[in-house]
Backbone as a chain_set.jsonl record, in Angstrom:
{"seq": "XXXXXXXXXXXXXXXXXXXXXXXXXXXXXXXXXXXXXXXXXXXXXXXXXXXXXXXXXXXXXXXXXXXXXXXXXXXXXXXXXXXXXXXXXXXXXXXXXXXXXXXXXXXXXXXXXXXXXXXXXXXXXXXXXXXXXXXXXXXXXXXXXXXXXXXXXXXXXXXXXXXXXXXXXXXXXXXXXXXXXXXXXXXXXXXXXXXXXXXXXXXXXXX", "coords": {"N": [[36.162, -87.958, -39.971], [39.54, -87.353, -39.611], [42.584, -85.442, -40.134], [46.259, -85.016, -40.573], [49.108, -83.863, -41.537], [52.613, -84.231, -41.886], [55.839, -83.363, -42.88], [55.646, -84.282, -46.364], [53.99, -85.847, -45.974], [50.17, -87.674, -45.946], [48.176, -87.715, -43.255], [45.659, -89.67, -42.285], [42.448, -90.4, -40.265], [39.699, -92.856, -38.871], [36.696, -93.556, -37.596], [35.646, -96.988, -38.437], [33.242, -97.093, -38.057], [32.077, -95.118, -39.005], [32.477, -95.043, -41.778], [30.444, -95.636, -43.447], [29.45, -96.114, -46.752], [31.073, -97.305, -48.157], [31.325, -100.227, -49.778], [31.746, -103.932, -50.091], [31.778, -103.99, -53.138], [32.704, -101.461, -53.934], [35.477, -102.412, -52.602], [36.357, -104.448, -54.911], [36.783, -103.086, -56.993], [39.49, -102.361, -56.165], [40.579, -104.311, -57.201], [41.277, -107.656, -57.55], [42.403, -109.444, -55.457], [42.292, -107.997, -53.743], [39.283, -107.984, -53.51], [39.427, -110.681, -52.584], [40.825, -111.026, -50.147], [39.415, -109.609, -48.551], [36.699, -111.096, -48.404], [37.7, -112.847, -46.788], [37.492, -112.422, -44.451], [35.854, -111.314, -41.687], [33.345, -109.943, -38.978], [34.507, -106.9, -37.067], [36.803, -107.216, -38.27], [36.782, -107.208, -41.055], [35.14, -105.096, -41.145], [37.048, -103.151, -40.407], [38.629, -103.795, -42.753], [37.605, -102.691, -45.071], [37.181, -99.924, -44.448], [40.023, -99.077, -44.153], [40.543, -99.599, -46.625], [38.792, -97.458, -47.813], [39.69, -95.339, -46.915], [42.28, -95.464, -48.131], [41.651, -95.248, -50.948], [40.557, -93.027, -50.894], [42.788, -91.152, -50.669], [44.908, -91.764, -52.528], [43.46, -91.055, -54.886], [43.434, -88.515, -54.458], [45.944, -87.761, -54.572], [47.121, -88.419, -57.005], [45.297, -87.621, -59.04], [43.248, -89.123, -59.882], [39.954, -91.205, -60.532], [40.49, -93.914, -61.018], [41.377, -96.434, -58.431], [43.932, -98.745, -58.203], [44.961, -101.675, -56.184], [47.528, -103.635, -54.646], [48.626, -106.06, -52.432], [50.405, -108.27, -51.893], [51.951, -110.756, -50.518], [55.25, -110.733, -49.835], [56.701, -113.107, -49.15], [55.194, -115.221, -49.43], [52.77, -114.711, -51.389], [50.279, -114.365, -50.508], [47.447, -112.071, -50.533], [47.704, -110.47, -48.034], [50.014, -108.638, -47.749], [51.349, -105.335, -47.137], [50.053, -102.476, -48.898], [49.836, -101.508, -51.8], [50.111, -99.071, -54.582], [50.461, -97.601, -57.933], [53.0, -95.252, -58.042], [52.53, -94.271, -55.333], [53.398, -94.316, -51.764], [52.299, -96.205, -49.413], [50.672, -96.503, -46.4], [49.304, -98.557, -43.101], [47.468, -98.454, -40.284], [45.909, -100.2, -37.989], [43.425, -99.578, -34.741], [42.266, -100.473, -31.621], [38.918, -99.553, -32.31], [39.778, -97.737, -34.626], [40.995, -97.135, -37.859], [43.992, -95.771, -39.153], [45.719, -94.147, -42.166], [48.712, -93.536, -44.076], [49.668, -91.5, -46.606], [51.828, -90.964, -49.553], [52.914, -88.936, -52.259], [55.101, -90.437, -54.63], [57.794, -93.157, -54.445], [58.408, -94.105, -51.296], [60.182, -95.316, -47.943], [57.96, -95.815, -45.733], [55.715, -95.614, -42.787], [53.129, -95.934, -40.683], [51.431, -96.15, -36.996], [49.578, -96.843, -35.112], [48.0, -96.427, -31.576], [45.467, -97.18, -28.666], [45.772, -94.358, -26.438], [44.483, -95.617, -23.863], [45.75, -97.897, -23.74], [46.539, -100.053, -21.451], [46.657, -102.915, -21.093], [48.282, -103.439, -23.06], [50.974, -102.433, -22.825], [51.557, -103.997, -20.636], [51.702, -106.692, -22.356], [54.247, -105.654, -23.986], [56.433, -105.85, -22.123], [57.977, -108.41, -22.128], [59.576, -108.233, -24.159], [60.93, -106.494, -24.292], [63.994, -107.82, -22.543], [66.323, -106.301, -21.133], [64.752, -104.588, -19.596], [64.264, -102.257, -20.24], [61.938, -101.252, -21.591], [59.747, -100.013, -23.889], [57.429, -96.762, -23.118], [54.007, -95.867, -24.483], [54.185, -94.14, -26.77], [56.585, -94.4, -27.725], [56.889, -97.114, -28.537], [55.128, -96.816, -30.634], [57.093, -95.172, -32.598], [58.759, -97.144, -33.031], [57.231, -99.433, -33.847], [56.363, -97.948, -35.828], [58.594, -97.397, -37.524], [59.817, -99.894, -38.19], [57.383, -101.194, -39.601], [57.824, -99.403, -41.749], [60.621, -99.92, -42.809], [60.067, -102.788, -43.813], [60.629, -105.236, -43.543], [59.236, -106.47, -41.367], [58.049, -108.857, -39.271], [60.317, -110.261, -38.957], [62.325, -108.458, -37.502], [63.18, -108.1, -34.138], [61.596, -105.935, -31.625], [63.073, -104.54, -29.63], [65.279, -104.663, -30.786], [65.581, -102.326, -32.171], [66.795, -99.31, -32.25], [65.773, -95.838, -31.109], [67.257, -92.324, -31.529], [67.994, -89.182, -30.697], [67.193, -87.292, -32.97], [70.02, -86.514, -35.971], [70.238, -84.988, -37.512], [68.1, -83.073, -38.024], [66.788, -80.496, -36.551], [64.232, -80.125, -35.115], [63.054, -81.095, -32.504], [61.141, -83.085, -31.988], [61.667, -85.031, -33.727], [63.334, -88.243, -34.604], [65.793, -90.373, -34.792], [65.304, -93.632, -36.226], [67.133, -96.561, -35.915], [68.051, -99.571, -37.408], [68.612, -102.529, -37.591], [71.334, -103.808, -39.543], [70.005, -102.431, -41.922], [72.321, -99.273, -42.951], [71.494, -96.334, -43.104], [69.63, -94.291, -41.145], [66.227, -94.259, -40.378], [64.005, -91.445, -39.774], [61.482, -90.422, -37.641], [58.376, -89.502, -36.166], [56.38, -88.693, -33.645], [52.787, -87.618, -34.187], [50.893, -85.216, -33.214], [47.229, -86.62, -33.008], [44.232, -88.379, -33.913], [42.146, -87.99, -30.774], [42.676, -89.66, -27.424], [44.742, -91.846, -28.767], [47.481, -92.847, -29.732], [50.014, -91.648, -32.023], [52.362, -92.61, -34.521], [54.699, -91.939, -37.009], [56.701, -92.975, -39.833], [59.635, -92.501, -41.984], [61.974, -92.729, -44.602]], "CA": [[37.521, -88.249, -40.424], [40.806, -86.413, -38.984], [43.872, -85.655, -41.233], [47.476, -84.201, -40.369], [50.327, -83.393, -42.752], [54.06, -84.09, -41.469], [56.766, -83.627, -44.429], [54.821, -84.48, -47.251], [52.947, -87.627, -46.102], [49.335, -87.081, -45.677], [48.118, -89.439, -42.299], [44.008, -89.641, -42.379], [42.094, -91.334, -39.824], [38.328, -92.536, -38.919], [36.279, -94.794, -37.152], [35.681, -97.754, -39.483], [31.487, -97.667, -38.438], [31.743, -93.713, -39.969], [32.393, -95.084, -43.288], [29.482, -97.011, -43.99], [29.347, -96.07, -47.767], [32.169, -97.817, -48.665], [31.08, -101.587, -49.496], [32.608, -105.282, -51.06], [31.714, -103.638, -54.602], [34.269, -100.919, -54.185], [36.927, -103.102, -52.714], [36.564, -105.298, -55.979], [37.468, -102.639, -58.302], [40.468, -101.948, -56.687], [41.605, -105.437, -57.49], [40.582, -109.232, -57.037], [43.098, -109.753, -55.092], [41.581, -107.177, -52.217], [38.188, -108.336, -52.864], [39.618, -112.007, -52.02], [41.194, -110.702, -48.889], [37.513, -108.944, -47.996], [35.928, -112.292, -48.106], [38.428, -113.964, -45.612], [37.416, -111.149, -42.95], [34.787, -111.189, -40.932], [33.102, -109.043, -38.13], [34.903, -106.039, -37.041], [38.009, -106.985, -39.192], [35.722, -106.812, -42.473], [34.131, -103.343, -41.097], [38.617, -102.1, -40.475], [39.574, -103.618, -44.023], [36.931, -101.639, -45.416], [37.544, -98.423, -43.833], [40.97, -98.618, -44.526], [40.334, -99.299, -48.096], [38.045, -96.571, -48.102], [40.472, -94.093, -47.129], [43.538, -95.367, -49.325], [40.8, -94.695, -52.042], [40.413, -91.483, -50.698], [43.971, -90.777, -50.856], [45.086, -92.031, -53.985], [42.486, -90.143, -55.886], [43.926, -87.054, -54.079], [47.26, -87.936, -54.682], [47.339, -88.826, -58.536], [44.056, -86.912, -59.708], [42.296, -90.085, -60.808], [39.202, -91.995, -59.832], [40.812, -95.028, -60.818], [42.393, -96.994, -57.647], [44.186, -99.995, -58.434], [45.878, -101.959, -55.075], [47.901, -105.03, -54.701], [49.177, -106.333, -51.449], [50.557, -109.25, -52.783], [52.827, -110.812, -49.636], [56.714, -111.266, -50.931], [56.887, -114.467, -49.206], [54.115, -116.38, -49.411], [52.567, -114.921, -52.517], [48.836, -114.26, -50.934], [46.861, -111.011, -50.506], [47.709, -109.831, -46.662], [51.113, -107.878, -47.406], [51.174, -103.897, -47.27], [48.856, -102.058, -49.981], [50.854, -100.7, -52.998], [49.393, -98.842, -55.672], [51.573, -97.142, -58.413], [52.857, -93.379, -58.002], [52.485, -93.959, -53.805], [53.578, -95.014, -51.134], [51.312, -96.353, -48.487], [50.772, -97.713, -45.002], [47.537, -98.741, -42.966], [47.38, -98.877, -38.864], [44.349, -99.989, -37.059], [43.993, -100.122, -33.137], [40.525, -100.77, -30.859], [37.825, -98.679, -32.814], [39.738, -96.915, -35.568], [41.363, -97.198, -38.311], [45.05, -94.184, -39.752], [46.689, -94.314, -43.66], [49.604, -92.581, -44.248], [50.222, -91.824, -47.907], [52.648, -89.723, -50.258], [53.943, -89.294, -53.928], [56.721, -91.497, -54.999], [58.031, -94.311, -53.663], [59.615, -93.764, -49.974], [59.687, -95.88, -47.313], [56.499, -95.085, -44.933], [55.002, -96.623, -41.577], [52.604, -95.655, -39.688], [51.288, -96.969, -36.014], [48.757, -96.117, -33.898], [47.415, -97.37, -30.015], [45.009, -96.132, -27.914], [46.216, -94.253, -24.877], [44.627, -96.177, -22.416], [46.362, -99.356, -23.441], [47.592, -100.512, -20.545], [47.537, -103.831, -21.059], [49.598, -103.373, -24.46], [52.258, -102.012, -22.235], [52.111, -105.123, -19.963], [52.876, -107.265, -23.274], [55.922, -105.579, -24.415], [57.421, -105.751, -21.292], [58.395, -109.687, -22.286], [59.728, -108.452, -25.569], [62.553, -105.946, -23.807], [64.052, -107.911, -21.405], [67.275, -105.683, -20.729], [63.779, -103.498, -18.639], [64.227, -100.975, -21.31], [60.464, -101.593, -22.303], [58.753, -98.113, -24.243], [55.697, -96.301, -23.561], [53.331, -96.057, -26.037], [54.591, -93.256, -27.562], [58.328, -95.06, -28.252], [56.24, -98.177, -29.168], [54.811, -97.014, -31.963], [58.137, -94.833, -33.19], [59.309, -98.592, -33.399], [56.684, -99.773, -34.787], [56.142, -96.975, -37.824], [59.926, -97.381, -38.385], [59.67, -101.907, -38.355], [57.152, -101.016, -40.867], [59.056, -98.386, -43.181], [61.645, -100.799, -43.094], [59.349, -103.31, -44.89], [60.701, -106.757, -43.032], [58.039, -106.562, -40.101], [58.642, -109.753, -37.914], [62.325, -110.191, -39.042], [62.97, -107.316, -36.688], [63.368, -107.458, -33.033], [61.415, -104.879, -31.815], [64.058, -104.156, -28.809], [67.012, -104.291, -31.672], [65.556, -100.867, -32.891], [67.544, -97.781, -31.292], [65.3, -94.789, -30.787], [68.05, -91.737, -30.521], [67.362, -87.919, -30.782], [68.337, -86.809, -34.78], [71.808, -85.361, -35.988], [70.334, -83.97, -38.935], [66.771, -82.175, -37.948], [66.816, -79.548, -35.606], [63.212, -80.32, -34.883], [63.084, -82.229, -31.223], [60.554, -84.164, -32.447], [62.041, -85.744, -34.647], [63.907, -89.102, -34.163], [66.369, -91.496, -35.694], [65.371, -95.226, -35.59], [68.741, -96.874, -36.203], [67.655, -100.628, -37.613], [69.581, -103.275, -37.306], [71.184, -104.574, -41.288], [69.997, -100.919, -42.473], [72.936, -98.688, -42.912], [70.875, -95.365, -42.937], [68.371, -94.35, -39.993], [64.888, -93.607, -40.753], [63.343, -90.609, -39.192], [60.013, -90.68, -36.596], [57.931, -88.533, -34.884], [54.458, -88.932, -32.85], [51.949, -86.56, -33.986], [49.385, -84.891, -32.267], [46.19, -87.145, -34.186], [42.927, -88.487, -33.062], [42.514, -88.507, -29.315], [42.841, -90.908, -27.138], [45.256, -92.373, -29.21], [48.71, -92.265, -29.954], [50.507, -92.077, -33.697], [53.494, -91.695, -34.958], [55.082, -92.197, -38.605], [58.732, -93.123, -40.066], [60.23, -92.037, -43.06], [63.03, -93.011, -45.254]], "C": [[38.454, -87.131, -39.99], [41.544, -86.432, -39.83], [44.96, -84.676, -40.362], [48.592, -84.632, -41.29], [51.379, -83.654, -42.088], [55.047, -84.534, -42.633], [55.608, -83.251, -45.416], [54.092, -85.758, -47.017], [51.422, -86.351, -45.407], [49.183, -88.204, -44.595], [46.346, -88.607, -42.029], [43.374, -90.616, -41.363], [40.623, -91.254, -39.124], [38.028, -93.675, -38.432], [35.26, -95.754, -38.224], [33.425, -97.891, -39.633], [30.984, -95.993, -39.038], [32.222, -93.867, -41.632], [31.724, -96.152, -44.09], [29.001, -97.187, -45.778], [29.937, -96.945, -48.955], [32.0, -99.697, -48.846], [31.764, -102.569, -50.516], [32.641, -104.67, -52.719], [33.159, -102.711, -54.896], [35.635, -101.49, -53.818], [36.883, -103.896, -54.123], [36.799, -104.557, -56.96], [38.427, -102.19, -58.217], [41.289, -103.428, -56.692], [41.278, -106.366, -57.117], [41.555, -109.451, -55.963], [42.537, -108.839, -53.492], [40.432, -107.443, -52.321], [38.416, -110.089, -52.321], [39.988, -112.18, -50.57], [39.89, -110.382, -48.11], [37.112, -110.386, -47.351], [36.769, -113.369, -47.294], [38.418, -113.453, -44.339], [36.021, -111.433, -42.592], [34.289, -110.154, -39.791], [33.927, -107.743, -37.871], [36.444, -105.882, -37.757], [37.733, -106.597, -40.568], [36.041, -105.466, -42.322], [35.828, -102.748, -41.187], [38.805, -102.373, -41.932], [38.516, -103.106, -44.864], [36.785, -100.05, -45.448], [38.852, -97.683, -43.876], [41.081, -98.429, -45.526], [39.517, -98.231, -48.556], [38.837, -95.016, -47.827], [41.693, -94.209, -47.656], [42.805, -95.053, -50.271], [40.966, -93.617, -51.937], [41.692, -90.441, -50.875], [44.817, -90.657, -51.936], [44.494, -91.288, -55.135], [43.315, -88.704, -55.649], [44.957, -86.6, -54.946], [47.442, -87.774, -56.365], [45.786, -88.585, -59.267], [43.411, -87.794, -60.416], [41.161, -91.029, -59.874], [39.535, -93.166, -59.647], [41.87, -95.79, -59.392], [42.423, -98.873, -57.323], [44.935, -100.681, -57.222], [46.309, -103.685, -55.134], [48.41, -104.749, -53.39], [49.428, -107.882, -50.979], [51.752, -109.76, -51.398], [54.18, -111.272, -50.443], [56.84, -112.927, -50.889], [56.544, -115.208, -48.909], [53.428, -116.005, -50.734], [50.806, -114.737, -52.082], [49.008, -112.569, -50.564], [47.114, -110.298, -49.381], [48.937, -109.128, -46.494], [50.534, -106.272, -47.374], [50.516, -103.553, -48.358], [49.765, -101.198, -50.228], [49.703, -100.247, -53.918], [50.288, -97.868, -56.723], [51.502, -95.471, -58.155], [52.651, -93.107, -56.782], [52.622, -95.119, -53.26], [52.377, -94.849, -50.034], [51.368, -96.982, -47.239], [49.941, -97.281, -43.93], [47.877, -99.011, -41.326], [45.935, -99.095, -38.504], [44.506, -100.528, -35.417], [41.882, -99.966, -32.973], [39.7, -99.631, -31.762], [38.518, -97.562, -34.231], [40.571, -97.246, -36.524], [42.717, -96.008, -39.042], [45.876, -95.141, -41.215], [47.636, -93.366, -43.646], [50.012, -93.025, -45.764], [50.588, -90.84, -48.133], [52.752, -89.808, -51.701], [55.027, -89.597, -53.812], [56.68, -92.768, -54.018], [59.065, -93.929, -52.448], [59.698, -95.172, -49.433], [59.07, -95.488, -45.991], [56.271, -96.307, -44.184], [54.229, -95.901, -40.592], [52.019, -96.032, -38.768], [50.415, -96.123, -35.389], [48.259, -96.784, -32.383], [46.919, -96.276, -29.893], [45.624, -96.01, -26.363], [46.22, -94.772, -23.822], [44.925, -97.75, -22.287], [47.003, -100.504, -23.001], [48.082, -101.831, -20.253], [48.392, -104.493, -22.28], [50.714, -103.008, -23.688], [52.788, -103.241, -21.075], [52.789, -106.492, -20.943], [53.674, -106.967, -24.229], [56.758, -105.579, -23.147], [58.774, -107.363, -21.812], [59.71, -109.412, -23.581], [61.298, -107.306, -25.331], [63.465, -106.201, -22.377], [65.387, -107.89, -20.819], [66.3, -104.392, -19.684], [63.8, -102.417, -18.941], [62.85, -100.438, -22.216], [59.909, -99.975, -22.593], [57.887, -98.128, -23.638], [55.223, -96.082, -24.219], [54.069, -95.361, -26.738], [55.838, -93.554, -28.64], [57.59, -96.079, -28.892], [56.1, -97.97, -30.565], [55.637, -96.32, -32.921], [58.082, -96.032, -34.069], [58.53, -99.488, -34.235], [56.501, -99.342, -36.176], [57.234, -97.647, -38.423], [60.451, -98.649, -38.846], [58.751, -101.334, -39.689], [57.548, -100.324, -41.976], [59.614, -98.933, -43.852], [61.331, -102.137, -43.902], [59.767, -105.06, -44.135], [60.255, -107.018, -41.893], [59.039, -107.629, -38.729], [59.9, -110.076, -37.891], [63.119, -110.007, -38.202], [62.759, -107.54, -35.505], [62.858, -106.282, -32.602], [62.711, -103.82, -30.802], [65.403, -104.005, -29.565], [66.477, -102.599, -32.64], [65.775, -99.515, -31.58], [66.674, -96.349, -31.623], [66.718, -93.339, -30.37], [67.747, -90.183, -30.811], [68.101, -87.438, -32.737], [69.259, -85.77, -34.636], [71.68, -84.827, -36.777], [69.115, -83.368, -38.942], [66.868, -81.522, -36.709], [65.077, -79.369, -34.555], [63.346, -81.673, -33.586], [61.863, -83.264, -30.905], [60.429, -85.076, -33.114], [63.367, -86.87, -34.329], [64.284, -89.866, -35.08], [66.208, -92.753, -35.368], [66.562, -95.945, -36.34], [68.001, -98.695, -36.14], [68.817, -101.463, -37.547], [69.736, -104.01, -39.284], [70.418, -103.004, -42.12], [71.372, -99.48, -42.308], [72.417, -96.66, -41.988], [69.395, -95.039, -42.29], [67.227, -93.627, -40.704], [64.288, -92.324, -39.502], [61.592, -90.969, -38.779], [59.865, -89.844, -35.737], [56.399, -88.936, -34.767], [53.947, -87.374, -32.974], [50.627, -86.368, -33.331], [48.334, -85.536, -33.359], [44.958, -87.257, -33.866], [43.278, -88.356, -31.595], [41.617, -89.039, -29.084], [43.56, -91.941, -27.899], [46.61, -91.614, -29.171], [49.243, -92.666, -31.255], [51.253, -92.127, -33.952], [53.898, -92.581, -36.653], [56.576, -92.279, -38.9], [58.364, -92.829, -41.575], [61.501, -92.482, -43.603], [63.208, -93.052, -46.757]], "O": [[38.035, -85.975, -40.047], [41.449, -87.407, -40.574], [44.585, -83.763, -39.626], [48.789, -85.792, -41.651], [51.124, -83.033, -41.056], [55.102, -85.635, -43.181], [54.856, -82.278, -45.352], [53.699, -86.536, -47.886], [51.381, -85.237, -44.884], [49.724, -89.305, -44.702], [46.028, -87.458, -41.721], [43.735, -91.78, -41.537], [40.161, -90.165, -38.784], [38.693, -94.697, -38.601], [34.248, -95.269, -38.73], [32.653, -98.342, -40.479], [29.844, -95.711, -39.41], [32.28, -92.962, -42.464], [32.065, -97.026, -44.887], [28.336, -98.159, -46.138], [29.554, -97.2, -50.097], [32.573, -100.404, -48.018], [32.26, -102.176, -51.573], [33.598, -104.976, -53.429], [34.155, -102.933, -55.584], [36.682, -101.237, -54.416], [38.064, -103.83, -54.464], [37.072, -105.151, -58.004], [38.93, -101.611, -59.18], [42.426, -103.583, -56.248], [40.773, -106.219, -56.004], [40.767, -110.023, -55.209], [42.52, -109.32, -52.359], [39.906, -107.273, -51.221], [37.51, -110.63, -51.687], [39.642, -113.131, -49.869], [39.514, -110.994, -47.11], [37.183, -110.72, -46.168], [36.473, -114.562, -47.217], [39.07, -113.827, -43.364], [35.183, -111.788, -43.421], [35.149, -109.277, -39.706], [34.102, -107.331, -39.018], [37.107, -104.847, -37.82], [38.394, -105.744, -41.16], [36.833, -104.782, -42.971], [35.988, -101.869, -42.034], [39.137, -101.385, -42.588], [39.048, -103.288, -45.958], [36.372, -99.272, -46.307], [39.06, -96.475, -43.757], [41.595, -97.373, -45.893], [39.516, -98.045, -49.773], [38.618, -93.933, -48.37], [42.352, -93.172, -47.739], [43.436, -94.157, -50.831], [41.545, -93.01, -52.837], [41.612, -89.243, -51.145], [45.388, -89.614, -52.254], [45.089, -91.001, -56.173], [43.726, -87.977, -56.553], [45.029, -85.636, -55.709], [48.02, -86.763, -56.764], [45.282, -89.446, -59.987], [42.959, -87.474, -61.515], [41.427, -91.477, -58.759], [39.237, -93.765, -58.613], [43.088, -95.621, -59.451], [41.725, -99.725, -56.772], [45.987, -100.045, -57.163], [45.638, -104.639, -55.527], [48.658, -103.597, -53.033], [48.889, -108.509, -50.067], [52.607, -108.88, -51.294], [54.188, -111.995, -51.439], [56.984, -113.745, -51.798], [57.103, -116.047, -48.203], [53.389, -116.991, -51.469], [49.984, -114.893, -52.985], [50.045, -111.932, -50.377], [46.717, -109.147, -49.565], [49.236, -108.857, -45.331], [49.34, -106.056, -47.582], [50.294, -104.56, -49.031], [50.366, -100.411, -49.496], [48.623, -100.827, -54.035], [51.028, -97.184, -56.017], [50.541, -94.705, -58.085], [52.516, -91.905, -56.551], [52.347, -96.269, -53.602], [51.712, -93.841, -49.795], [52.092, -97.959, -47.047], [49.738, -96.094, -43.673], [48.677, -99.931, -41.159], [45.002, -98.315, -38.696], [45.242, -101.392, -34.94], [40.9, -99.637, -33.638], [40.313, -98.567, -31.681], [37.789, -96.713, -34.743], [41.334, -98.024, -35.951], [42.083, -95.135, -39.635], [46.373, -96.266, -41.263], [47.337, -92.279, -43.154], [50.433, -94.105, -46.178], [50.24, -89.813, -47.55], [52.647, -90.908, -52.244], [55.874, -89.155, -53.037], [55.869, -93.178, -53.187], [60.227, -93.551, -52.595], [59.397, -96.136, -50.137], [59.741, -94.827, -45.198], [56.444, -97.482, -44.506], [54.799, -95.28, -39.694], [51.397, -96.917, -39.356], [50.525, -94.913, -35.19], [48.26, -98.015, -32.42], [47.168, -95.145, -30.31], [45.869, -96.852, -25.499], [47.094, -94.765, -22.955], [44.635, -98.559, -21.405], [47.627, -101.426, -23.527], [49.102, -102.167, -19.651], [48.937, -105.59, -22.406], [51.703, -103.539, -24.194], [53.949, -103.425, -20.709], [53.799, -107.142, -20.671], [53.904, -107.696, -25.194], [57.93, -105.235, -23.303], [60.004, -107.313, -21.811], [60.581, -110.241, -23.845], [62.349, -107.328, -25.972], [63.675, -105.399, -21.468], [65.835, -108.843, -20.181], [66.889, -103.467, -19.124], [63.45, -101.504, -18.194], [62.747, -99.603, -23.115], [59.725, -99.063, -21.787], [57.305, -99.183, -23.384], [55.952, -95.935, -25.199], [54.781, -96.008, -27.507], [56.033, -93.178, -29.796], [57.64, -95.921, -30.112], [56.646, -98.591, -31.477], [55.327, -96.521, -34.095], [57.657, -96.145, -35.219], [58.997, -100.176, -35.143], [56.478, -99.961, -37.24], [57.156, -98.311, -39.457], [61.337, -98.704, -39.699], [59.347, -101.051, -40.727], [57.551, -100.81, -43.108], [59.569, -98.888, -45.081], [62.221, -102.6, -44.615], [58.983, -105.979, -44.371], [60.867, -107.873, -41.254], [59.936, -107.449, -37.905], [60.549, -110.17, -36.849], [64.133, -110.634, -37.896], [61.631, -107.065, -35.367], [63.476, -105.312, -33.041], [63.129, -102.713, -31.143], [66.391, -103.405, -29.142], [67.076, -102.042, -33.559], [65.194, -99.081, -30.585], [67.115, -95.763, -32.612], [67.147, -93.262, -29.218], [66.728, -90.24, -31.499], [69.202, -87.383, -33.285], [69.424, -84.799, -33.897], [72.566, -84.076, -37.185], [68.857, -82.986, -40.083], [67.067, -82.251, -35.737], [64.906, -78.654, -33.567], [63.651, -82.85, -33.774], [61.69, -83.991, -29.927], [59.479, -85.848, -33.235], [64.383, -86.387, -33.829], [63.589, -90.172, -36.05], [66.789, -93.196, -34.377], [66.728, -95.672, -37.529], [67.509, -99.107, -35.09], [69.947, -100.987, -37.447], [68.854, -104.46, -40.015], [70.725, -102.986, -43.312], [71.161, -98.706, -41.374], [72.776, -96.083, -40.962], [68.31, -95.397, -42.75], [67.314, -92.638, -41.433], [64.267, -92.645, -38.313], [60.76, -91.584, -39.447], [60.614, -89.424, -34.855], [55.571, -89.348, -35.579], [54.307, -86.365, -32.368], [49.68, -87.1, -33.044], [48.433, -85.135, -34.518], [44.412, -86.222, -33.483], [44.417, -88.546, -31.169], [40.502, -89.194, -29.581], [43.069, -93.062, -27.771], [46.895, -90.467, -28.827], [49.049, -93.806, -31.677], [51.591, -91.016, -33.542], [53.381, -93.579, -37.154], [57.463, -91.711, -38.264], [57.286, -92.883, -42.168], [62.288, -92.628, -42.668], [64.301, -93.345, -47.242]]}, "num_chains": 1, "name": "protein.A"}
């Protein structure tokens, strides 16, 4: 397992067949509602929503000094089990790409996103080309800005990923640090790609 700190979010990440401890019993105590999700997974999606649940466990405990971890991810608008993973007293948010699984969690309620790809995803970069077709298309690295900061923002497919403005921040002096300017959001969320696992690429939004 890897971990890095940026702000106050913690971002943790691990390949889902290094957390073989972690089985259907413990997803069911943090909630029927995630062991119902479990049992609609199969093969290597099982082994990720396992591994992710095994390190929001791991986090949560950290976070709020208790063994108990309760999670809902209750979708707004449909009403089943496959939205983002809430639990009270943190915020949370779950990436998985080819072979691994990254959480990014904090105290309080923010809004948090985190994204990951692996580096040599080259043909992830052949389908976003379709998706910016002013030929403004990211590399990974911008990708997953856009992506952390679509998720932060909490209305996923809603969003355009080409209607999110990437521009250098006016209020962090840190040149790693970036304003994603949403479209119907007044106030820009901050994003930066940290150095994380390799062969991958990460980055996280804030707001």
């Amino acid at each position: 397992m890897g971990e890095v700190t940026w702000r106050d979010v913690t971002v943790v990440w691990a390949r889902p067949s290094d957390l073989q401890g972690f089985t259907e019993t413990d997803v069911a105590a943090m909630g029927q509602g995630q062991f119902d999700r479990f049992r609609q997974l199969t093969g290597s999606r099982a082994q990720g929503f396992l591994a992710g649940r095994a390190l929001i466990r791991e986090l949560v405990r950290r976070i709020r000094h208790s063994d108990e971890v309760r999670l809902s991810s209750r979708c707004a608008r449909c009403g089943a089990d496959h939205g983002r993973p809430r639990s009270a007293g943190v915020s949370l948010s779950v990436s998985h790409a080819e072979g691994l699984v990254v959480v990014a969690a904090t105290a309080g309620s923010i809004l948090l996103g985190v994204d990951v790809e692996r580096a040599a995803a080259d043909t992830r970069l052949d389908g976003l080309r379709p998706m910016f077709p002013d030929g403004r298309a990211p590399d990974l690295a911008a990708w997953t800005r856009i992506e952390s900061a679509v998720k932060a923002d909490g209305r996923g497919f809603e969003i355009e990923p080409s209607d999110v403005l990437l521009q250098a921040s006016d209020h962090d002096a840190d040149p790693r640090v970036w304003s994603a300017l949403l479209p119907g959001r007044l106030k820009p969320l901050d994003v930066t790609t940290l150095v994380g696992p390799p062969g991958y690429v990460l980055s996280v939004a804030v707001g």
